[in-house]
N, C-alpha and C positions, 0 to 999 in steps of 0.2 A: 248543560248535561243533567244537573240535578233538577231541575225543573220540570224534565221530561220522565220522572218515573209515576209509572201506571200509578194511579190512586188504590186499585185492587192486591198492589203486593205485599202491604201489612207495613212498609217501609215509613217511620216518619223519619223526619229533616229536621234536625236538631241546630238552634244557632249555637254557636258559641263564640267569646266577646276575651280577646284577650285584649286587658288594658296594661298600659306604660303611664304611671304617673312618678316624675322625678325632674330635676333640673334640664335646662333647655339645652344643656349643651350633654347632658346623659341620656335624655332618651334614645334624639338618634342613635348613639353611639351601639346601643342595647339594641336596636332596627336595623344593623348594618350587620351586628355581631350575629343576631339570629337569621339573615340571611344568606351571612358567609357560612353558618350552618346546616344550610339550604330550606331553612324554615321560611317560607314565605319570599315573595319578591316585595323589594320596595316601595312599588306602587300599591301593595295592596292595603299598608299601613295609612292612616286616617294623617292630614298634617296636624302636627302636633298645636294645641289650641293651649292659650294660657287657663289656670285653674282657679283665679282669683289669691292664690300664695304667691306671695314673691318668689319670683324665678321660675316658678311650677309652670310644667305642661302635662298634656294628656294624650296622647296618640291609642288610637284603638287599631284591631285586627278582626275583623270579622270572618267565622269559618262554618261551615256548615258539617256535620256527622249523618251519617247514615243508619240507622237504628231499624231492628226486625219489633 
């Protein structure tokens, strides 16, 4: 749906990048919790990849904003 807005309406499409960096057994936990907060669905979170720290992951959320 955001794809389909006229080029002519002044509208741009803003990303925006919500990251989760903390232990492997805390992100999910923080992905679940902000879903039971009806923030996002679980599939829309990136799977969590290691960060080169011991224990560390990274899971991202990608979202788009609507701006005049």
């Amino acid at each position: 749906m955001l794809d389909k807005i006229p080029s002519n309406t002044g509208t741009v499409r803003q990303q925006i990048k919500y990251i989760l960096i903390g232990s492997a057994s805390a992100v999910p936990v923080i992905i679940y919790t902000l879903y039971s907060l009806g923030y996002g669905s679980l599939n829309e979170w990136s799977t969590p990849q290691p960060t080169g720290n011991c224990g560390e992951v990274i899971s991202m959320l990608i979202r788009y904003l609507l701006l005049d």
